[in-house]
N, C-alpha and C positions, 0 to 999 in steps of 0.2 A: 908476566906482565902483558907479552902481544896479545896472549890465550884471553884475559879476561876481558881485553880491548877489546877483541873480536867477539865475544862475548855479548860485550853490550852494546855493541853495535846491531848485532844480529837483534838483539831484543828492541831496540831505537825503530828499528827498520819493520817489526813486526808491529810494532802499536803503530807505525806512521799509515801501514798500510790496514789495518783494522781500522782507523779512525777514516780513512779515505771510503771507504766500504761505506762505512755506516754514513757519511755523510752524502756519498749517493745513492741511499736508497731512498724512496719518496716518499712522505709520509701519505698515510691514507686521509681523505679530507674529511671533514667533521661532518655528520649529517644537519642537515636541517630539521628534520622529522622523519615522522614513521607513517607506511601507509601498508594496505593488503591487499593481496591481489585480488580482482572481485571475478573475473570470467574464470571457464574451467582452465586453459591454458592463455598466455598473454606471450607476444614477443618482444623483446627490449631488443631493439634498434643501436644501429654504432651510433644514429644521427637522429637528427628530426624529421626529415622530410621520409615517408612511408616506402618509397623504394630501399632507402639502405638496408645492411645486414642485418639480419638478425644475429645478435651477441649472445643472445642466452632465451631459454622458452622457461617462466616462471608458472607455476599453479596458483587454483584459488586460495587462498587461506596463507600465503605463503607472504613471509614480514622483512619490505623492501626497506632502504633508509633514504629517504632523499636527500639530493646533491645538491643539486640547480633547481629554477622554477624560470620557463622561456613562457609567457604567452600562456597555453592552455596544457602545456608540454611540460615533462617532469624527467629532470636525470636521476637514475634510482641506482640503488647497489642490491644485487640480490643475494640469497642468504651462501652461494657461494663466493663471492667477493666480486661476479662480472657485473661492470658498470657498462649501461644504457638507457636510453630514451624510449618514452610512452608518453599515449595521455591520458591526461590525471581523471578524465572521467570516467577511465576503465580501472580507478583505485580506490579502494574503500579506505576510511576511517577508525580507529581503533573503536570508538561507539558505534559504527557500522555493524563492524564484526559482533560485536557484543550486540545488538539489536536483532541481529539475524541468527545466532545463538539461541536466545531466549524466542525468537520467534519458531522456531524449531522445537523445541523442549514445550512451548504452549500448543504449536499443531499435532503435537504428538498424542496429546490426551485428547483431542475433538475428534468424535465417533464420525465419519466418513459417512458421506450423501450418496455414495455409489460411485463406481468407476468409469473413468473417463477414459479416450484412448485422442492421442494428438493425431491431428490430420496430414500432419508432415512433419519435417523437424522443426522442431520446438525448445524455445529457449526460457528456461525460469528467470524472473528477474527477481532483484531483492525488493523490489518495491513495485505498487502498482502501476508504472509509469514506464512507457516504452521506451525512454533515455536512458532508463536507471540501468546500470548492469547487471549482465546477466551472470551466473555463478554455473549456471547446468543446464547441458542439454540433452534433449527430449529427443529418441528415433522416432521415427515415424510410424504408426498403430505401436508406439510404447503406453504401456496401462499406468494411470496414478489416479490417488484416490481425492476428488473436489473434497473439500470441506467448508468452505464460505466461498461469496461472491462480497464483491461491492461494484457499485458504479460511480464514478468521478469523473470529473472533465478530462479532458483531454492537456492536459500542460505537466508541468515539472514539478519532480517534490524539492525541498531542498535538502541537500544534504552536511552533515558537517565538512567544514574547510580543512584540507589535509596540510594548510599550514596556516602559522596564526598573520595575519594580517600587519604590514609596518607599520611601525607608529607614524601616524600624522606628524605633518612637518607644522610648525608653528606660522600661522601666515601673519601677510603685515598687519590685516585688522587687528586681526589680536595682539598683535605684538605693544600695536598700539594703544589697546584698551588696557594692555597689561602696566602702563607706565602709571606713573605715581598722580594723582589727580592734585589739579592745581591749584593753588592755596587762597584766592579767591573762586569765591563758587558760582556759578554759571547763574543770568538771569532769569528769572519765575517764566515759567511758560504764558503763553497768552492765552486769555479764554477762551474756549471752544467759540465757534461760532453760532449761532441759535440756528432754529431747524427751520426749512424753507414754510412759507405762508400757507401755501396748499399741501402740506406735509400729509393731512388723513386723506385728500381725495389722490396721493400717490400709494396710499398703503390700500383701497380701494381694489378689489379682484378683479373686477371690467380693466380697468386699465393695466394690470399686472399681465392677465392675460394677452393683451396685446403687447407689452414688452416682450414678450417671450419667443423664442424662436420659432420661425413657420416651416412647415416641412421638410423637419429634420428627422432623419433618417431611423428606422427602427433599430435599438443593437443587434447586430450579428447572433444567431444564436449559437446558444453551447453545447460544442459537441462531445459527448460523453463515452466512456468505451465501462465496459464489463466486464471486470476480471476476476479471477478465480484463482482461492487459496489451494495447493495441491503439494501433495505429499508422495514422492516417490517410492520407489521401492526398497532405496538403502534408509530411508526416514528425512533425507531432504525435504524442507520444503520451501516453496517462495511464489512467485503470481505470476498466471499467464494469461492472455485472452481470452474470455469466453468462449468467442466463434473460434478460438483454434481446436476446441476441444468437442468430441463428440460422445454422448453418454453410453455406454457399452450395453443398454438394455435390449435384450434380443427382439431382431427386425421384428418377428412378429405379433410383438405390442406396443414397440416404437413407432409403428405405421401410423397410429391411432391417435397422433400427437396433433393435427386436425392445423398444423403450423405452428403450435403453441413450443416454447423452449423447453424441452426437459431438465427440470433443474435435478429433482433428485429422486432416485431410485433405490427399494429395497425387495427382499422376498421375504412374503411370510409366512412360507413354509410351501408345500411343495402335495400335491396329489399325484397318485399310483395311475396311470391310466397302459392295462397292460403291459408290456417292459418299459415302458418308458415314465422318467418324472418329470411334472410338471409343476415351474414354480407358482403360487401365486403373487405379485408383484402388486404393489405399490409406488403410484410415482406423486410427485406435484409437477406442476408446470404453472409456465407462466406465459405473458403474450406482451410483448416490446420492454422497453424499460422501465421498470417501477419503482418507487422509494420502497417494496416493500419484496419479497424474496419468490414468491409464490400467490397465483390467484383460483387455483385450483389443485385439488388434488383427485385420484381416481384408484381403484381397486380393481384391478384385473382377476378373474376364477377359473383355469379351464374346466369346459364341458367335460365331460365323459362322453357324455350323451352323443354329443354332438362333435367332440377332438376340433373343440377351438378355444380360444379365448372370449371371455365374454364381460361387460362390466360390470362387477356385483355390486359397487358404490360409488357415490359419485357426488362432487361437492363443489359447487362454482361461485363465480363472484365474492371473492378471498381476501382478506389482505393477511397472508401468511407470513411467516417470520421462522426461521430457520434455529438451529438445528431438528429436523427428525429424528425423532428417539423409538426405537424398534425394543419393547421389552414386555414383560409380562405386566398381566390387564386386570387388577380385580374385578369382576363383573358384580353387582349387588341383585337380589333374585326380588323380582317385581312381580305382580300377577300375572297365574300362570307359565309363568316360567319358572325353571329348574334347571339354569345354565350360570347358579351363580357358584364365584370363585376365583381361579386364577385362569388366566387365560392369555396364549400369545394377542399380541399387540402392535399396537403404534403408539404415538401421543406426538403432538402438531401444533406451534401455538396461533392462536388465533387473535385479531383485533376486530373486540364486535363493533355494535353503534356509539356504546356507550364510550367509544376508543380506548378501554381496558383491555390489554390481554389476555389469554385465558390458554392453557394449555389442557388442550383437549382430546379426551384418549378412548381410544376405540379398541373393541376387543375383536378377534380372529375368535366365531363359535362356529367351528366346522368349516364351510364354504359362507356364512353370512359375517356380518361387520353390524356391530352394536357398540351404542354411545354409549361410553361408560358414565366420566364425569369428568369437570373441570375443576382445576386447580391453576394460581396464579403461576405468571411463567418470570422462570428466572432473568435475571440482569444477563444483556448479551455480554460476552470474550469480547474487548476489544481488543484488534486484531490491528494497532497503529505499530509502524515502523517511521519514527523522526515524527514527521507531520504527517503521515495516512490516515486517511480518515477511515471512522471504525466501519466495522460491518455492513452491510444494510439492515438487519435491525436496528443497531447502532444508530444508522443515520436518518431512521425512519420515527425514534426517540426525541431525537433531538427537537427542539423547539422551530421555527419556519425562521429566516432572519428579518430583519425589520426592511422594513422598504425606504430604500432610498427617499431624501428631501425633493421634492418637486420645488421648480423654479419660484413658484409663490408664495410655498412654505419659508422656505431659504431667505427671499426677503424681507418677509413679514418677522423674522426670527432676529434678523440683524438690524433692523428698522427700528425694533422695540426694545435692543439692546443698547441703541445710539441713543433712546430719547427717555431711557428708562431715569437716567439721571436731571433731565431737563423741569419731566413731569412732576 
């Protein structure tokens, strides 16, 4: 009998202290949501303020839970259970990630403009906008290959909210509108009042225009930046500055760029000149910012003769539109000629007078360049991540927007709206 006391005693003693155990361990807290890290490495903080610890260094791609939400500050758990503080604008969205995924897999099939190399270090973002986060960085003379530009203002894209917003609280208006309506029913409204005496010499332009305000200020104009779709070396890809980036075509047909931007570079094919080859290259260029990608293009040939480069084509006053396509050229045989066939290439599309475009292709016969023919050019890649606006092709398609109501449009519009019932 004492044996089995002791017995169950010992076993009393054993669950009291399992049950103590389990009751002090913490439980883990529930997340709020999910987010990913958007830079190449990120630190999470013991605290908010930027001086504390760092607790833990997360990568990009990697799937944090969030805890708290302070201000513009987010407490996260990372995928090995250390909990820390960031802010949420260095966190992507689960359709972030999936945006920048497919934006990847579609720059992967766009034929490259030529290589670029960055001026210093350089940071990818996921969007064209210098707020948006970066995922990758660029060493300095590191090579990647442009494949579009666009141009857009200077401000913020929006991105989705990495949590969903609280429900609205119920205010008193409504609370009060919500109550049951009163069993007698409110008195008729009164009739409008009639329209003043000299109602048309106030609808009258002379005087509208002197209503209007006097030397008010022009708006500010908008400043726009140009950035460039680019594809690295492991098949990253995402948007950096234009001016960070500088086209890798050798100095000595770079020179000849006369100030103009070189957008995009190829070679189409290369001459023996003693031991050495020499490419023949093709570029376009452009000169300040344009709705359209390019406004010239040029054909460089080295001499033999002479061991220099020389221009053997040349094509100005443009409005070009991108991708360059480098491939082989039917030529058709015209009189006296006997150069027809297949022939290396370009093809470039064009928008003439008629503002149709035309993709128009030229054939490489030896050291000359001949027009082969036109054909219509394809619908651009839009190249939107959330709200990005597409290409500049893209944007160069698009319709103009409508202009704003002027001060005497606006009144004559609500004028005729008040008196539409009167008349």
């Amino acid at each position: 009998m004492q044996q089995g006391s002791i017995t169950k005693v010992g076993i009393a003693a054993a669950l009291a202290v399992l049950l103590f155990a389990c009751r002090g361990t913490p439980q883990a807290q529930p997340p709020l949501g999910e987010a990913f890290v958007g830079p190449p490495t990120l630190n999470l903080r013991s605290d908010i303020p930027t001086q504390s610890a760092t607790v833990a260094v997360v990568r990009h791609g990697d799937r944090l839970e969030i805890l708290q939400h302070r201000r513009s500050f987010l407490k996260v758990r990372a995928p090995n259970g250390t909990e820390g503080w960031t802010d949420e604008r260095q966190l992507l969205a689960a359709s972030d990630m999936a945006a920048l995924k497919d934006l990847a897999a579609r720059a992967a099939k766009m034929p490259s403009q030529g290589r670029a190399i960055a001026d210093a270090d350089l940071r990818v973002h996921i969007q064209p906008a210098a707020k948006s986060p970066s995922f990758l960085a660029l060493q300095a003379n590191e090579k990647v290959d442009v494949l579009t530009h666009i141009t857009r203002p200077r401000t913020d894209l929006p991105r989705a909210p990495l949590l969903r917003p609280p429900p609205k609280k119920q205010t008193a208006a409504a609370k009060k509108h919500s109550r049951k309506e009163p069993q007698i029913p409110p008195p008729p409204a009164p009739k409008p009042p009639p329209p003043p005496d000299n109602w048309l010499d106030l609808s009258k332009p002379d005087l509208l225009d002197e209503a209007s305000p006097q030397g008010a200020s022009p708006e500010a104009p908008v400043i726009s930046d140009d950035w460039s779709l680019v594809r690295a070396a492991e098949g990253q890809s995402g948007w950096v500055l234009t001016r960070r980036l500088r086209m890798a075509i050798p100095d000595e047909v770079a020179q000849w760029a006369e100030g103009h931007r070189i957008v995009s570079y190829f070679s189409l094919g290369t001459v023996q000149d003693g031991d050495e080859k020499k490419d023949t290259w093709l570029w376009t260029t452009v000169q300040g910012q344009q709705p359209y990608d390019f406004d010239s293009f040029r054909v460089f040939v080295w001499s033999v003769r002479r061991h220099r480069y020389e221009t053997q084509y040349i094509e100005r006053n443009l409005k070009g539109y991108g991708p360059v396509l480098i491939e082989p050229v039917a030529l058709a045989a015209g009189k006296g000629k006997t150069v027809e066939g297949q022939h290396p290439g370009f093809s470039l599309c064009v928008e003439k007078k008629d503002g149709i475009r035309y993709r128009r292709a030229y054939a490489l016969v030896n050291t000359s360049i001949r027009f082969a023919a036109d054909r219509a050019c394809e619908a651009p890649q839009p190249m939107e991540f959330g709200a990005t606006p597409p290409s500049g092709a893209a944007l160069a398609a698009q319709p103009a927007p409508a202009p704003s109501e002027t001060f005497t449009q606006r009144f004559k519009r609500r004028l005729k709206a008040l008196t539409h019932g009167w008349l």
